[in-house]
N, C-alpha and C positions, 0 to 999 in steps of 0.2 A: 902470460895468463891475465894479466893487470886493463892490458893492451886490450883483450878480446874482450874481458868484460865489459872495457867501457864501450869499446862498441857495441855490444850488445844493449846497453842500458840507454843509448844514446839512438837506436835504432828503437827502440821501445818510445823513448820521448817523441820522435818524429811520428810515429803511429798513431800516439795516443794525443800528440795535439788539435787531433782534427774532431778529437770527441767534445761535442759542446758542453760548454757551463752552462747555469742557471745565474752566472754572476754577471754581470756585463750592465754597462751605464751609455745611454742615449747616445754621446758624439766618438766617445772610443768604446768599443768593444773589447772585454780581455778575456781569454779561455785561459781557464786554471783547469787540472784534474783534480777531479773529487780522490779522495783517500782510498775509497774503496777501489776505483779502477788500476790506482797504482798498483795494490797488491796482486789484482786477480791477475793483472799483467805482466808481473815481477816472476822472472824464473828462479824458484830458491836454490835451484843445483850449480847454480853460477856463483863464485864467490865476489864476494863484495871487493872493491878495490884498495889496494893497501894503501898505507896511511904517506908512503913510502911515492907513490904515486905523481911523477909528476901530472901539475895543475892541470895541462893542458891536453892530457892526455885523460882525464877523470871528466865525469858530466857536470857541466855548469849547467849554475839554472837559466831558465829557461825564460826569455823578455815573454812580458802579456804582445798578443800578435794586434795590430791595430788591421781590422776589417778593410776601412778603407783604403791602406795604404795594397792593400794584395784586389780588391775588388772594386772599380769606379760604379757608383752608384748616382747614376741621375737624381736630379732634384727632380722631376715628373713635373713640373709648373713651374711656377716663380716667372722672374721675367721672360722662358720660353713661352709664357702666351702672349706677351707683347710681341715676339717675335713670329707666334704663328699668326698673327694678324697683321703682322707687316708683311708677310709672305703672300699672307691673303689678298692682299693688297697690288703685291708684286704681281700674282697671276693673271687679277682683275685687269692691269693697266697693261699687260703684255698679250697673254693668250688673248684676253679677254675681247682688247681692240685687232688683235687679227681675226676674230672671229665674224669680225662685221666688215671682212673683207667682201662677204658673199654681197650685202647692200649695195658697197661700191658696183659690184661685179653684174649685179641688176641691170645698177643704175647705167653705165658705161655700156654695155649690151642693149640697152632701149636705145638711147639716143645715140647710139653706133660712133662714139667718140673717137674711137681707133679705127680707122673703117677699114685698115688693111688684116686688124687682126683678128683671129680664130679663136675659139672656144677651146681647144685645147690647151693656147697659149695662156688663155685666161687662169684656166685652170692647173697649168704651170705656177705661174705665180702663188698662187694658194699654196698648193705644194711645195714649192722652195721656201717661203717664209717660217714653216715650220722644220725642212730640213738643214738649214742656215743655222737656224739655233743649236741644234741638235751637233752640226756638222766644227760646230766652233769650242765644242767643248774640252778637245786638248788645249787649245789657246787659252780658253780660261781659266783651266787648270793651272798651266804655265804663269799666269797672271797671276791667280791665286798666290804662290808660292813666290812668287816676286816682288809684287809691288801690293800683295794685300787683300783680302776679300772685301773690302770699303771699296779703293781706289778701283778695283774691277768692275763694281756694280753701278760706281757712279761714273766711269767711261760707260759702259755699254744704256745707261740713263739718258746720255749725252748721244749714241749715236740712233737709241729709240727716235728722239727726238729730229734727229737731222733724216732719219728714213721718213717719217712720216711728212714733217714741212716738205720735205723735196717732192714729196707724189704731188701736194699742192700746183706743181709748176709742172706737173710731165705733159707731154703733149705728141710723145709718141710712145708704142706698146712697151717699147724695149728700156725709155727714161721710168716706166710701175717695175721693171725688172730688177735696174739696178736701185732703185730707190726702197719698196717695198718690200719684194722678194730677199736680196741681198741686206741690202744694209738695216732695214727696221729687222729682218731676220737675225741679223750679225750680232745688234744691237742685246735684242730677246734673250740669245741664251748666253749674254755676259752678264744678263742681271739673272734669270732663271736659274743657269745650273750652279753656283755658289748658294743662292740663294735657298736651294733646295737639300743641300749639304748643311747645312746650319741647324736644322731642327732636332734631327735623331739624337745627336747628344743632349738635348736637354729632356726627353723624354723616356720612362723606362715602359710602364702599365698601359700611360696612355698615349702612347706614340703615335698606332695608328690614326687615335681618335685627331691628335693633334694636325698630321700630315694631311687625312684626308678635309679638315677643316681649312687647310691651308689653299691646299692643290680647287678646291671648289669654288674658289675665286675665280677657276677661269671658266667654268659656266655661269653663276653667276654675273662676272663682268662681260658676259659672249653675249647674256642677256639686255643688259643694260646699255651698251653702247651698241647693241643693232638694233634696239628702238631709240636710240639717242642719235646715231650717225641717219637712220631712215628719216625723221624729223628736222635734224640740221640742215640735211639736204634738198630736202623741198624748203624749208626756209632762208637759205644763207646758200645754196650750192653748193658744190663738189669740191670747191679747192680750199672754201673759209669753211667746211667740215674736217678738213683734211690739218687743215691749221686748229683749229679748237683743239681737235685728238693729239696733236703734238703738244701742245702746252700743258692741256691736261695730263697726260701720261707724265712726261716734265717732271712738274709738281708733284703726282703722288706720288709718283719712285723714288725722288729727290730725298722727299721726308719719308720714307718707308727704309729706304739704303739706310740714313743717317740713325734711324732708331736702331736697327737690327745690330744686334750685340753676336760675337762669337762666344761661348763656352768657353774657359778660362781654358788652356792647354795641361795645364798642371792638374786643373781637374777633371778633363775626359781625357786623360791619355798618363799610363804611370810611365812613359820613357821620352826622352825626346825622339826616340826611333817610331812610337805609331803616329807622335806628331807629324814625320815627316811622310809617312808611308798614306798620311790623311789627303797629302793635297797628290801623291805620285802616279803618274798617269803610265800602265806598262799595258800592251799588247799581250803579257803571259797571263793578265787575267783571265783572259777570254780561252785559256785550256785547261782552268779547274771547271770540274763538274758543275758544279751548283752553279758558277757565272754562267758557264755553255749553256744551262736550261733556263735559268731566266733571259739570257737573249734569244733564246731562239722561241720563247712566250712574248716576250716582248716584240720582235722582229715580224711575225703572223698575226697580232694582233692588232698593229698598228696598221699593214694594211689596209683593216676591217674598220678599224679606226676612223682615218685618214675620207677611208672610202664614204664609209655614213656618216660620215660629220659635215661632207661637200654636196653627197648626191642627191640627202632628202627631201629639199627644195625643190628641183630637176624631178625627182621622181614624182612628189605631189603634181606638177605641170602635168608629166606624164598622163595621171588617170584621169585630168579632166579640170584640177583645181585651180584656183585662180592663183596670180602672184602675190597677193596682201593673203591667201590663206598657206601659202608655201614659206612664205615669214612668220605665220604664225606658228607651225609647227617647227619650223627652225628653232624659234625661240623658247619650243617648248623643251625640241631636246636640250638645249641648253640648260634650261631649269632643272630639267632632269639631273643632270649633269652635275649643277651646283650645288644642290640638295642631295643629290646622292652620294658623293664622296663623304660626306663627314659621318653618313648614315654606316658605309660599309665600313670607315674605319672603326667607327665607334663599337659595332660584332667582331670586326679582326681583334680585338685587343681582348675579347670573350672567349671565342671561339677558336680564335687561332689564325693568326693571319695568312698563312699558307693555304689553310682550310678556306677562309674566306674569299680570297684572290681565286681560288679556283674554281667554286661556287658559280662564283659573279660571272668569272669568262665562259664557263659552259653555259650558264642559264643565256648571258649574252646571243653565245650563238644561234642556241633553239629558239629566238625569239625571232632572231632572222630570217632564220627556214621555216619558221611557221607564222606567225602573227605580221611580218612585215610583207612577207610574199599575199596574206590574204588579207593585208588592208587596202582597201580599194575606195574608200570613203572618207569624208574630210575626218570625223566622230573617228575610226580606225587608226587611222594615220596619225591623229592624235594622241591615242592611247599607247602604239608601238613608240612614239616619239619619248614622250613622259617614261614609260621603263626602256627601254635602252639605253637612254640619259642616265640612269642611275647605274647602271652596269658596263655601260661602253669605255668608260674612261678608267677602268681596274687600275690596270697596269701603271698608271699616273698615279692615284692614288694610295697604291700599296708597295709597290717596288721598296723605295727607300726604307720603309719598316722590312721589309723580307731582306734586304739586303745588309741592312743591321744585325737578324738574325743570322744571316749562313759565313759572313765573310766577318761582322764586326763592328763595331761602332769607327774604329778609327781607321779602316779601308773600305766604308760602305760609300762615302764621298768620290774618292778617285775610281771604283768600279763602277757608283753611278754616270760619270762621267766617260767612262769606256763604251757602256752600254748607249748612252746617247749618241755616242758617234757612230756605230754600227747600227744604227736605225736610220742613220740618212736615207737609205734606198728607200725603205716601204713610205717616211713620209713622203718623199720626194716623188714618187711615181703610183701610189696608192691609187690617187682619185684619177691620173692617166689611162690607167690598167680597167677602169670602172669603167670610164667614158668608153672604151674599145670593144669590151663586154657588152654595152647597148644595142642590140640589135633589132633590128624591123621597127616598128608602127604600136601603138595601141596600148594596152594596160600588160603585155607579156614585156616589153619590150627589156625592162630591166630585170628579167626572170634570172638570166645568166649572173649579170652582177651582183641580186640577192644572195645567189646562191655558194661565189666566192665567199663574198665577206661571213657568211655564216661557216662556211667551211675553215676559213682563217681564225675566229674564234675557237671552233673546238679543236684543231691542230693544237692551237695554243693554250689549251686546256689541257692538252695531253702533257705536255711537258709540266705542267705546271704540277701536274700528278705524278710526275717521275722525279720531279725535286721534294715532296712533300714526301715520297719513300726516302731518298737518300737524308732530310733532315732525319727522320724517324730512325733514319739508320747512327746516323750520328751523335742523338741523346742514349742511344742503347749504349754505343762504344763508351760513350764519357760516363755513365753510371756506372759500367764494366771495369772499366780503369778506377774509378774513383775508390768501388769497394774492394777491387783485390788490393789497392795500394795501401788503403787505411788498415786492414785487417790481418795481411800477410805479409811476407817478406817482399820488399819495394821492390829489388830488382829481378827476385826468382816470376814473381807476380806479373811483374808489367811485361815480361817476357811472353810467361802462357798466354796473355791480357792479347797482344799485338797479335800472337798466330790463332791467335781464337778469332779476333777482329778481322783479319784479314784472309784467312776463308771461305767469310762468310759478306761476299756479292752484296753491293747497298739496293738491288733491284730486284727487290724477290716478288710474289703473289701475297704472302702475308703481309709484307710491309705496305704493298699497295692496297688492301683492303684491312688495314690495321687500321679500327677507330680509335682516335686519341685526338686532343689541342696538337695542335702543331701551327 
């Protein structure tokens, strides 16, 4: 009898610890139970344990619970804003200078530099520099976990710099391949995807605000060195722009690697097991739910991407405009671009970032099918330029916060990482698939291609809606769990708990039109 009492009294203290005090001090928190809860919770047909009792078998009291040691709580600032402007930094000097890949791409197409090679091929290259990054992210991963998120960032620093110098000296199609394409690619996402893993731990509130602050560097910097490389090279040519851009890049990565701090391990991670599980790169992510819908949002959308990030220039040519006004609206979407990430994040961290990411991709697409198929004016082509800029680059922007939510702060790293390597294809053959779709003569002629990439948006809308149910599905379960277990019997509870949860399908019509943050 002695026996059952104390488990019973000892099943009551587990219950009743999760009732909050009003007692608790700024760096530990301690829950005490008030007096009154003890009693209304005390079963008096139970008798009291005899005196007779061994210790260890009688309720001891009970340690105050310290908060942080059960819950890591981001500091939300401190030196992660040194760090999200060193990322800033990072995007500007990487995306940023492939983005003024299109100047060179001008420039080499007027004065027929390669004269064997093809417009396709041209547009190959574009393509593989951004799939390269993307394509190298187990590698980095691996790196990561071996020799250090420094020693990674500052090799792929190092081969930024050797892709760009070597285009300097190419003098046939296929030395932009391996120089540009491949290795300034190779280069990119050894300093990018580490680089991009580093923030979400130090933000809780304002994470998206911080990541899309981050990631906007590479409109921004897409702006600034395609009027900087366009200038260089009527001044100084093609090969001493090619060299500038390499020392420059250099330099800033150099001193952006070296500032960027990691999150101490001990304080975003209570085990050495999510330490590890931070940097581990596994193929079974990609068969949970929530991973499979944001790569398959992310994978249709980068098409659309990919697509209008290369073609806008080309298409302005299209209805009539000149070359110096097809750079200009280049640069506008870029502005768009740069300006618009920090905007969306800054409503994700209000509104709900799931919410907001889906938003942005649907509105994306409808701007496609509508506003960009009926700009036919430089004043039009302007405007579609400037909002699609601020909405085309979502999925850059907000992943890493959306991935912090569904998987975790210490697995959103290596599943980012997953996700980038299954996006090779769309960057890689995005703008190919455009060029093919061009058909006939005149102002129709890119009708087809408009009409992909806006359909690849809302494709990738769609999922992003079928993840925003299964999260919604999954704070019901954990409120469901949370109150049967504090209130009732643990194991009778969390039993009903599971077959009630697992009855009931994460993809229903309520949950899909259930408004709430998410």
């Amino acid at each position: 009898m002695a026996a059952v009492t104390s488990h019973s009294r000892i099943s009551t203290d587990i219950a009743l610890s999760r009732v909050p005090s009003h007692r608790h001090t700024h760096d530990d928190i301690s829950i005490a139970l008030p007096a009154k809860a003890g009693r209304i919770c005390h079963d008096p047909s139970l008798p009291s344990p005899s005196p007779d009792t061994p210790s260890s078998q009688q309720t001891a009291p009970r340690e105050p619970i310290n908060v942080a040691s059960v819950e890591d709580v981001p500091p939300d600032g401190g030196y992660g804003w040194v760090c999200t402007f060193c990322v800033f930094m990072i995007n500007a000097n990487t995306w940023g200078v492939n983005s003024s890949w299109g100047i060179f791409l001008d420039r080499y197409t007027t004065l027929d530099t390669f004269r064997a090679a093809t417009k396709f091929e041209y547009a190959m290259i574009g393509g593989l520099s951004i799939s390269q990054a993307l394509l190298i992210s187990p590698l980095a991963a691996t790196l990561q976990k071996r020799i250090g998120t420094r020693l990674t960032m500052l090799l792929g620093t190092a081969v930024v710099f050797a892709g760009l110098f070597s285009s300097s000296v190419a003098t046939r199609i296929w030395h932009l391949f391996l120089s540009f394409a491949f290795c300034f690619g190779w280069g990119m996402g050894l300093i990018y995807i580490p680089a991009m893993s580093l923030l979400p731990p130090w933000f809780s509130s304002h994470r998206s605000l911080a990541v899309g602050f981050a990631t906007s560097g590479a409109g921004l910097g897409g702006l600034a060195y395609s009027l900087i490389a366009g200038r260089l090279i009527e001044v100084s040519g093609i090969a001493w722009t090619w060299r500038i851009l390499s020392f420059t890049s250099l330099a800033a990565n150099a001193v952006c690697v070296l500032l960027l701090r990691e999150r101490p391990p001990s304080a975003s991670a209570t085990s050495s097991s999510s330490r590890v599980s931070r940097y581990s790169f596994s193929l079974r992510d990609f068969l949970r739910v929530q991973i499979f819908l944001i790569l398959c949002w992310g994978f249709l959308t980068e098409f659309g991407y990919v697509a209008l990030w290369y073609s806008l220039p080309s298409y302005a040519t299209s209805v009539g405009l000149g070359p110096a006004q097809g750079s200009v609206v280049q640069a506008l979407l870029s502005l768009g671009l740069g300006v618009g990430r920090p905007v969306v994040g800054y409503y994700s961290d209000r509104v709900g970032r799931i919410n907001m990411a889906l938003c942005m991709t649907l509105l994306c697409g409808v701007l496609c099918l509508t506003l960009w198929i009926l700009a036919r004016s430089y004043a039009g082509l302007l405007v579609f330029a400037a909002t699609a800029g601020v909405v085309s680059g979502t999925f850059w922007s907000t992943v890493n916060p959306i991935l912090a939510e569904v998987v975790g702060i210490a697995e959103a790293g290596s599943t980012f990482g997953a996700i980038c390597f299954a996006l090779v294809l769309p960057t890689t053959f995005g703008e190919a698939i455009t060029l093919q779709l061009v058909k006939g003569e005149g102002t129709h002629q890119f009708l087809p291609s408009q009409i992909f990439v806006g359909f690849m948006f809302l494709a990738g809308a769609v999922f992003l809606w079928f993840l925003r149910s299964w999260k919604i599905s999954e704070i019901e379960r954990k409120a469901e769990d949370e109150r049967r277990s504090v209130w009732t019997d643990m194991e009778a509870a969390g039993t009903a708990a599971m077959r009630g949860v697992r009855s009931s399908f994460w993809l229903t019509p309520k949950r899909l039109f259930m408004l709430r943050r998410v």
